[in-house]
C-alpha positions in Angstrom: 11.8 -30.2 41.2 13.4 -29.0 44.1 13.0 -25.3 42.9 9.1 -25.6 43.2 8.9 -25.6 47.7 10.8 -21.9 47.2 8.9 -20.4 44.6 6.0 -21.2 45.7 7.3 -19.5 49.1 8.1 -16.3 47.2 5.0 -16.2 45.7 2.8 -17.1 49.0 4.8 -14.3 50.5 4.4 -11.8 47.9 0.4 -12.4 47.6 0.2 -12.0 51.7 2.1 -8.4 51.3 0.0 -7.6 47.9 -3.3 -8.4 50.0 -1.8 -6.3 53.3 -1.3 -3.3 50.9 -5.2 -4.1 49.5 -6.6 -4.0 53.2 -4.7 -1.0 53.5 -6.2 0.5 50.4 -10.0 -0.3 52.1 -9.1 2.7 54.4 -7.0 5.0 51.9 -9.8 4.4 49.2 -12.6 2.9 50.5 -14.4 -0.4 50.0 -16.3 0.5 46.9 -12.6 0.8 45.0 -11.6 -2.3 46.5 -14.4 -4.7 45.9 -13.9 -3.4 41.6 -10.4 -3.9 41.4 -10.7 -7.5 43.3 -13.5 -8.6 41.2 -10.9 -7.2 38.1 -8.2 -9.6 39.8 -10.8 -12.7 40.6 -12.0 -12.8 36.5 -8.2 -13.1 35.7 -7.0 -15.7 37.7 -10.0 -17.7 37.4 -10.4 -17.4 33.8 -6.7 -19.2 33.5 -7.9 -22.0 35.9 -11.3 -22.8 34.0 -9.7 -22.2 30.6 -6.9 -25.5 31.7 -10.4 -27.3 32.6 -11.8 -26.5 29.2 -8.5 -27.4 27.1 -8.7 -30.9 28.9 -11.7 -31.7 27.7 -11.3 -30.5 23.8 -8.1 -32.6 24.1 -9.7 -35.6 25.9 -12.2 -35.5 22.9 -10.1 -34.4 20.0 -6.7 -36.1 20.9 -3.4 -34.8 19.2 0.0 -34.3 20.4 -0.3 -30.5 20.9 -1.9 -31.6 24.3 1.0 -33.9 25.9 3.6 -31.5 27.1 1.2 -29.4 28.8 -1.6 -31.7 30.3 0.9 -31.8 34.0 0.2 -27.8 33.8 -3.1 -27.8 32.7 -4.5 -30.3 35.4 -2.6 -28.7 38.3 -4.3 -25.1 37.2 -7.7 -26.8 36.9 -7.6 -28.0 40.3 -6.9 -25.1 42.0 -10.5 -24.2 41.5 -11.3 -25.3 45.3 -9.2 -22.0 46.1 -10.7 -20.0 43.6 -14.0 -20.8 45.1 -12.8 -19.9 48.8 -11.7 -16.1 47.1 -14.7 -15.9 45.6 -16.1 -15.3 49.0 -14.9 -11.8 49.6 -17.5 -10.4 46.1 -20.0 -11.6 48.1 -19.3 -9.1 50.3 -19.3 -6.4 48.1 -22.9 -6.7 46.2 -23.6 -3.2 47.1 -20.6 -1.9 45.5 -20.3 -3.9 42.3 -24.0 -4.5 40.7 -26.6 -1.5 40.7 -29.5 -4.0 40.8 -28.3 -5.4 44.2 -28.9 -1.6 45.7 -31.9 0.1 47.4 -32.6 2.3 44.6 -33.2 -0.6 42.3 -37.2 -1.1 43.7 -37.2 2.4 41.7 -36.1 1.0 37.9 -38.4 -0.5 36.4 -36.2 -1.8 34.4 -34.5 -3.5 37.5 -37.8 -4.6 38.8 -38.7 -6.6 35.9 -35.0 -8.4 36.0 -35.4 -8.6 39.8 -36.5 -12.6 39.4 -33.1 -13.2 38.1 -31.3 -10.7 39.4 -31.0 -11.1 43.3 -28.7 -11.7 46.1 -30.1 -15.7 47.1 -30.3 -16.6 43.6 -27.4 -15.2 42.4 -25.1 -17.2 45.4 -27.2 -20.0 44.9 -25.9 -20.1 40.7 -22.5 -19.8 42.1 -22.5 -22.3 44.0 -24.1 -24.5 42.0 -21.4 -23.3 39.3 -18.7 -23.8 41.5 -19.8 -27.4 42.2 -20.0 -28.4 39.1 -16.4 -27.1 37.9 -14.4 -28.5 41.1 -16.6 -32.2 40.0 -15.5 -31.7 36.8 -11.7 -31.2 37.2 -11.6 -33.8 40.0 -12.8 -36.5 38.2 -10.9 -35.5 34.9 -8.1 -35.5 37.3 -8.4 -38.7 38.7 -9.1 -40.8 35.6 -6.3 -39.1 34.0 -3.9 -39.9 37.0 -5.1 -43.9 36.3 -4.4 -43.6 32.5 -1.4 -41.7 33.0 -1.5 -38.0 32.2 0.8 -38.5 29.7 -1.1 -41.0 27.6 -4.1 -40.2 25.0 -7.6 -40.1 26.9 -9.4 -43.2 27.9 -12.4 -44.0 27.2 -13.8 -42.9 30.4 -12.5 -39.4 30.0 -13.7 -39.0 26.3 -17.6 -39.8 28.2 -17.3 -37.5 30.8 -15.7 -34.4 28.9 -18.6 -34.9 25.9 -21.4 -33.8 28.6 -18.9 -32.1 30.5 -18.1 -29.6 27.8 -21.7 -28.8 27.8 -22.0 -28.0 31.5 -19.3 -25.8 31.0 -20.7 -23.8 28.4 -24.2 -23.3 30.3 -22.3 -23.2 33.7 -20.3 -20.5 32.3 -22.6 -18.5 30.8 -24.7 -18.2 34.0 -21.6 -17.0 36.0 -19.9 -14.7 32.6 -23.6 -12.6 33.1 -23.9 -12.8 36.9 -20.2 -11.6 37.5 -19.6 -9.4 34.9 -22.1 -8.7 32.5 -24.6 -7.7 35.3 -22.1 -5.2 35.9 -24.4 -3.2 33.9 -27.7 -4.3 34.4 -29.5 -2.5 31.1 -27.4 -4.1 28.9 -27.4 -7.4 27.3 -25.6 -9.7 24.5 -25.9 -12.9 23.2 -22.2 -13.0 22.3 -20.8 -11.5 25.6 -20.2 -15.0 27.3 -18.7 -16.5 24.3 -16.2 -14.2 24.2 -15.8 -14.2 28.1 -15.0 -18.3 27.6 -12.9 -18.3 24.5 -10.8 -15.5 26.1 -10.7 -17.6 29.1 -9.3 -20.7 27.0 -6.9 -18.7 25.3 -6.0 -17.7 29.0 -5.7 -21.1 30.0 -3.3 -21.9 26.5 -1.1 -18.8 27.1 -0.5 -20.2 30.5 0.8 -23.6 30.5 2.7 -22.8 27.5 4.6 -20.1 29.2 4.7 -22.6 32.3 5.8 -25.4 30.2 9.0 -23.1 28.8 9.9 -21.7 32.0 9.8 -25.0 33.7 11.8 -26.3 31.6 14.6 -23.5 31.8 14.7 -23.9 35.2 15.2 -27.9 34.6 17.9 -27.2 32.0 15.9 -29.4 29.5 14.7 -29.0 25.9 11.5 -28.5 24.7 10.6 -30.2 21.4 10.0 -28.1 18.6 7.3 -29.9 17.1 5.4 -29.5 20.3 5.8 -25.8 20.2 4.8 -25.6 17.2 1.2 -26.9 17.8 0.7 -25.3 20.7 1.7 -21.9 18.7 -1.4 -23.4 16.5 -4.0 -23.5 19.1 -2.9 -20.2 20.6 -3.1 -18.6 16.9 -6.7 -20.4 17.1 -8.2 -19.1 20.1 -6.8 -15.7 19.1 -8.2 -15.5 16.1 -11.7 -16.8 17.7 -11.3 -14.0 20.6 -10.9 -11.5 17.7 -13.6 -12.8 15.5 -16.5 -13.3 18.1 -15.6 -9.7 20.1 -15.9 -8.3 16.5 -18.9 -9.8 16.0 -20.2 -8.6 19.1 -19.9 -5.2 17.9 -21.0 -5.6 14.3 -24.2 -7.2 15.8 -24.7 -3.9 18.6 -23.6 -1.7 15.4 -26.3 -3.1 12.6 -29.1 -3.6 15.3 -28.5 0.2 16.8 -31.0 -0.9 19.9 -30.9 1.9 22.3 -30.3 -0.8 24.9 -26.9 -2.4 23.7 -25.2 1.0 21.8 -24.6 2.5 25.7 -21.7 -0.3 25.8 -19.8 0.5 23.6 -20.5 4.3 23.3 -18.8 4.5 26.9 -15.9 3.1 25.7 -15.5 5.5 23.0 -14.6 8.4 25.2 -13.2 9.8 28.0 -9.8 7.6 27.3 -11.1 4.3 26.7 -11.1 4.3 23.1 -7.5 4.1 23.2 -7.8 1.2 25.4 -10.0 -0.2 22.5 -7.2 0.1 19.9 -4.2 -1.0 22.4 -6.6 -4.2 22.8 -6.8 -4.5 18.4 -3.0 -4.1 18.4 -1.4 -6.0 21.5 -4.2 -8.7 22.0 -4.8 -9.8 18.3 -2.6 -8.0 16.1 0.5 -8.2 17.0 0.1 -11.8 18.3 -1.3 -13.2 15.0 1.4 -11.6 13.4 3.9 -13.3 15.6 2.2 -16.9 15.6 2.0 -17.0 11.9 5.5 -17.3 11.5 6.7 -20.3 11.6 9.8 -19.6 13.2 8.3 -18.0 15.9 6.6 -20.7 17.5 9.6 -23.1 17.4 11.3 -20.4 19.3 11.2 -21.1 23.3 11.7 -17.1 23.7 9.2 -16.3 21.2 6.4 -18.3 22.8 6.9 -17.4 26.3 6.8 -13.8 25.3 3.6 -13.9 22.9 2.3 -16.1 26.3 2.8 -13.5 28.8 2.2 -10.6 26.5 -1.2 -11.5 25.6 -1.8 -12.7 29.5 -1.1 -9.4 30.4 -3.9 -8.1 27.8 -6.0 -10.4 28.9 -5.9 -8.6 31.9 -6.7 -5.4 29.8 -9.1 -7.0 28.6 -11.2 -7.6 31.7 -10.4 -3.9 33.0 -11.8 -2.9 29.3 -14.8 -5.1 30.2 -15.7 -4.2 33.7 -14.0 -0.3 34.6 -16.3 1.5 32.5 -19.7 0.3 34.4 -17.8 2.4 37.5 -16.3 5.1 35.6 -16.9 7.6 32.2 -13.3 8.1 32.5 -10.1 6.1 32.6 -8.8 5.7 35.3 -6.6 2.9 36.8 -6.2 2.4 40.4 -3.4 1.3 42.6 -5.3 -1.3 43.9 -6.2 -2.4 39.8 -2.3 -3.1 40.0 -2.2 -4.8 43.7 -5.0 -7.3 44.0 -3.9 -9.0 40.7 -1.0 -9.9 42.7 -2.5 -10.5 45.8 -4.7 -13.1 44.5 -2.0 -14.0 41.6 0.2 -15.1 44.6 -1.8 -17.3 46.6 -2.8 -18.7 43.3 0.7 -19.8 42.1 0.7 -21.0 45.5 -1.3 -23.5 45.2 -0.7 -24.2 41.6 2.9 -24.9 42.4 2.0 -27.2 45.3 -0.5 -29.0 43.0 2.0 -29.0 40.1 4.6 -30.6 42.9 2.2 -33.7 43.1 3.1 -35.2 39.8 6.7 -35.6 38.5 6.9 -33.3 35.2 7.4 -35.7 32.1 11.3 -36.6 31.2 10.8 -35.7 27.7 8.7 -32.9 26.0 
């Protein structure tokens, strides 16, 4: 693994030029552009790190061999969640700039006002950190009793009791931080269904991930990787595609059938000025396309299958959150430099630290 120290040189020294060039674009375009496009970058990375935390536990509780060639992956993305919560610093900073309810003129909405018990500045650092707690707990100790059973090897006993409850903190955990961060956004508008659909993308993150990981690691090694094991994870990738699809469609059948002047503005903003066709890029390159591919069984037995339907649907995942989140700033598309830049910036101090975590644990001799 003597390729890891390098890589994870390059990509240290390619987040430090991305976040020069982001510092930069603070005077060129002001904070206000900045503080959107890092919170656009934040979602994404995070999403794959709690997504690997989530995966461990299903797999902890359900068991199956889909799991064991990419539980080394998984657990050195879920740890990284220690960094994550050091760059989650910098949205603090930007409260004025990102959520309309954190401004002066909110004392003036009524509507504002009556969320105002919820929706402030102390409680809303005092969820994240209380969030943020709870995650890093989580993947530590899932870490360390796996280390003791031997990543490798099905769950013990002791990780099949903490990831029952644990599963649950995640889901309420989650859902806190999916309406704080994002959904908040937009203040007058609410869903049931959004932070489902905020975590299931998030797992199918995490999925898309270490499967890409586990195929390019292994190139790199000059080793095989089994067939059979693609396969499932080709499986669970269909899955949590399929769930993305069906509970973002739900979302809108729900908003469509209830027509409450309240929910309607979400989706009516995306209807025009240019995102619409971000809508139907999402239909066709996040679910179509993909379930396409991963219904075939010859495509996921094929190594340069997987690792593209991975990274493609990564990089609409991205889409995704820019679909999610650009809108509350903007009735037109428009996508910034800096949408482009902070990705990176925070994607290479990420893989970073991924790679130094991955670096403690030898990768398994057969997969």
């Amino acid at each position: 693994m003597t390729w890891i120290r390098p890589l994870s040189r390059q990509a240290l020294i390619a987040g430090g030029v991305a976040s020069a060039l982001a510092l930069l674009g603070i005077l060129l375009s002001g904070k206000d552009q900045f503080f959107r496009s890092y919170l656009l970058a934040f979602a994404f990375w995070f999403g794959i790190a709690f997504g690997c935390l989530g995966i461990q536990m299903i797999h902890a509780l359900t068991g199956g061999r889909w799991g064991t060639p990419v539980m080394r992956f998984s657990y050195a993305a879920s740890t990284t969640l220690p960094i994550l919560g050091a760059l989650f610093l910098p949205i603090l900073l930007g409260f004025s700039s990102l959520y309309p309810w954190a401004r002066p003129e909110a004392a003036s909405d009524p509507v504002l006002v009556h969320k105002a018990p919820y929706l402030n500045i102390p409680f809303f650092i005092a969820r994240a950190l209380l969030c943020f707690a709870a995650w890093i707990a989580l993947s530590q100790l899932l870490y360390k009793r796996a280390v003791a059973r031997g990543i490798d090897r099905p769950a013990s006993d002791k990780m099949r009791a903490l990831s029952g409850p644990g599963i649950l903190v995640l889901a309420i955990t989650m859902t806190l931080a999916a309406i704080d961060w994002l959904m908040s956004l937009d203040p007058h508008w609410f869903s049931t269904m959004f932070a489902v659909i905020v975590m299931v993308g998030q797992l199918l993150s995490g999925m898309c991930f270490v499967v890409a990981a586990l195929v390019l690691v292994a190139a790199r090694e000059e080793s095989d990787v089994s067939r059979d094991a693609l396969h499932d994870l080709g499986n669970m990738m269909l899955v949590f595609t399929m769930l993305w699809a069906y509970t973002s469609f739900s979302q809108y059948l729900i908003i469509y059938a209830g027509n409450v002047s309240e929910d309607v503005p979400f989706y009516v903003h995306r209807a025009y000025g240019g995102w619409q066709h971000v809508g139907v890029a999402l239909i066709l390159l996040h679910f179509t396309v993909p379930f396409l591919v991963l219904l075939s069984r010859r495509s996921k037995r094929s190594t340069e299958m997987m690792v593209r339907v991975a990274l493609g649907v990564l990089a609409m995942r991205l889409v995704d959150l820019f679909w999610m989140t650009a809108p509350s700033f903007s009735d037109r598309l428009r996508v910034h430099w800096m949408d482009l830049v902070l990705p990176i910036a925070i994607g290479g101090i990420w893989l970073w630290y991924f790679l130094r975590r991955l670096s403690l644990v030898p990768l398994p001799a057969t997969r």
